[in-house]
C-alpha positions in Angstrom: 82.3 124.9 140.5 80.9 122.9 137.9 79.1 120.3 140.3 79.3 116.7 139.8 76.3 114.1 140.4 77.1 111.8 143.2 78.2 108.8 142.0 79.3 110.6 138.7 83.4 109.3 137.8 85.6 112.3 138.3 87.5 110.9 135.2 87.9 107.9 132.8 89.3 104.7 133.1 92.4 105.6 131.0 92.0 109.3 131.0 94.9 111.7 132.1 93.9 114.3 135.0 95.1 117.9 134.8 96.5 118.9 138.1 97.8 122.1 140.1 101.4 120.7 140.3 101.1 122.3 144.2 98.6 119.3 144.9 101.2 116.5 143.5 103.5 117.7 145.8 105.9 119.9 143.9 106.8 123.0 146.2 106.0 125.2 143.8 103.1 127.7 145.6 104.2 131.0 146.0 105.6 130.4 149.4 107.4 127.1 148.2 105.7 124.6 150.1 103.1 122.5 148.3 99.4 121.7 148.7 99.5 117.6 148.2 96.7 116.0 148.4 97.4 112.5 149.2 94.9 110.4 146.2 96.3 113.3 143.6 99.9 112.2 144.5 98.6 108.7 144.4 97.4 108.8 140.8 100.6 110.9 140.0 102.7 107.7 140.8 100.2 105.7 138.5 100.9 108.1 135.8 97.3 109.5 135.3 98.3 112.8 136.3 100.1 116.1 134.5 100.9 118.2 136.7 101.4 121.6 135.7 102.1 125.0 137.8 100.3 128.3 135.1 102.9 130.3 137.6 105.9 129.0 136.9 105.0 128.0 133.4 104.5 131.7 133.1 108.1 132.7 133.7 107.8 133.2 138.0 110.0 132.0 140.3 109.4 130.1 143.3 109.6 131.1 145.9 107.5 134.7 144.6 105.6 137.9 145.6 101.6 136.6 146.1 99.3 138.3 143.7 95.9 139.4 143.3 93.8 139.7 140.3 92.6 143.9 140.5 89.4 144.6 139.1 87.5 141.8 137.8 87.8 137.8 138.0 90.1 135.5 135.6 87.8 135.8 133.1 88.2 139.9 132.7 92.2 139.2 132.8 91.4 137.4 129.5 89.5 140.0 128.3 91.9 142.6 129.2 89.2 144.3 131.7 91.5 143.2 134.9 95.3 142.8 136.1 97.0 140.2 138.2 99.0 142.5 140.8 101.7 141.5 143.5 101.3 142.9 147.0 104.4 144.8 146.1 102.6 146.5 143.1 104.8 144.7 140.0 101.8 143.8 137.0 102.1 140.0 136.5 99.4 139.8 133.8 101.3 139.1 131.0 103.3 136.2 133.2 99.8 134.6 134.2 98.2 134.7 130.8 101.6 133.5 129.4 100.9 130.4 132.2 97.7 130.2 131.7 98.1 129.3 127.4 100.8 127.1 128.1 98.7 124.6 130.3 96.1 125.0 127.8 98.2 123.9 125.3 99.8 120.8 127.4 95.6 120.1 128.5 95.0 120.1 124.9 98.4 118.3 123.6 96.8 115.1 126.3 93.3 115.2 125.4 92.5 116.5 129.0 88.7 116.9 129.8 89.3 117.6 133.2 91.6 119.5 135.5 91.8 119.8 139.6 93.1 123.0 140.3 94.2 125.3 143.8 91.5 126.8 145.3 91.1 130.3 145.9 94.1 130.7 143.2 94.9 133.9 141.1 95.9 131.7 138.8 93.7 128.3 139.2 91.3 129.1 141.9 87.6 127.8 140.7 84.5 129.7 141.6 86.1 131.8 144.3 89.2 133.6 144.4 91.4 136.2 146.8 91.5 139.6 145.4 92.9 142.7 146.9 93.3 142.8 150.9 92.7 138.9 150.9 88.9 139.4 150.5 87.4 136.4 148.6 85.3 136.9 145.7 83.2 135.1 143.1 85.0 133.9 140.1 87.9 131.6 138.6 91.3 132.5 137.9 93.2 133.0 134.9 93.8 129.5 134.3 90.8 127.7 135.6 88.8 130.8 133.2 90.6 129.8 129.7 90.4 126.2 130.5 86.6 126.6 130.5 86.8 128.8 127.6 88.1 125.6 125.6 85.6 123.0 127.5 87.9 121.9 130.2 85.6 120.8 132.9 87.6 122.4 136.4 87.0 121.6 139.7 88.7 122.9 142.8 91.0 120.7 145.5 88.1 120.9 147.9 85.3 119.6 145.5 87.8 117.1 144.8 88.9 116.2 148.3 85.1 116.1 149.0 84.5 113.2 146.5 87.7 111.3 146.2 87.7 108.0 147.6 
């Protein structure tokens, strides 16, 4: 996590927020339910919000197999040290970096400066992350990685929920 100062504005006045679509609402998670988070959905209806899913963006379906990131963190799956793997086996790399550039691109389209993102993600989870037999580890996902590449500050759900009014 990046930590925030207490007190510190999560975002601007007029600035646009980044979100995991899951935590707007959209049943998008790999299980096709959602993650909402009640003041996300709030400032989705106010229009501060894009809401984004790097999964589907990437070509996956909904509902899909979960998947793990094998041998590294986000930041090796950029770096071509690490894959993204379904439980079933099937390599998803090339579908998660293909998600991961296309919120990038919409972040940087918007003039986004921040993003609140799924923990524990493959694809957005931020500081931590599940890799093979559901064992956390340190480390972002894909997304949440090349988002700080370009100066994105992330945060996870939790850190959010955690200082959200």
């Amino acid at each position: 996590m990046d930590g925030m100062s207490p007190g510190e504005p999560i975002i601007g006045e007029h600035e646009v927020l980044l979100v995991s679509a899951c935590l707007t609402d959209v049943h998008c998670r790999y299980d096709a339910r959602s993650s909402g988070r009640e003041s996300l959905m709030a400032l989705a209806r106010g229009g501060r919000v894009v809401a984004l899913c790097p999964e589907v963006a990437g070509g996956l379906g909904v509902p899909r197999e979960p998947a793990d990131i094998v041998g590294g963190t986000g930041e090796d799956v950029l770096d071509g040290r690490a894959r993204v793997v379904t439980h079933g086996g099937r390599d998803v790399t090339a579908d998660f970096l293909r998600g991961a550039r296309a919120v990038l691109e919409v972040a940087l389209g918007q003039g986004v400066t921040t993003a609140v993102l799924k923990s524990r993600s493959p694809s957005c989870g931020v500081g931590q992350i599940y890799g093979p037999d559901r064992v956390l580890k340190a480390g972002d996902g894909v997304t949440a990685a090349l988002l700080r590449r370009h100066g994105i500050r992330v945060i996870s759900d939790e850190e959010w929920s955690s200082t959200s009014r």
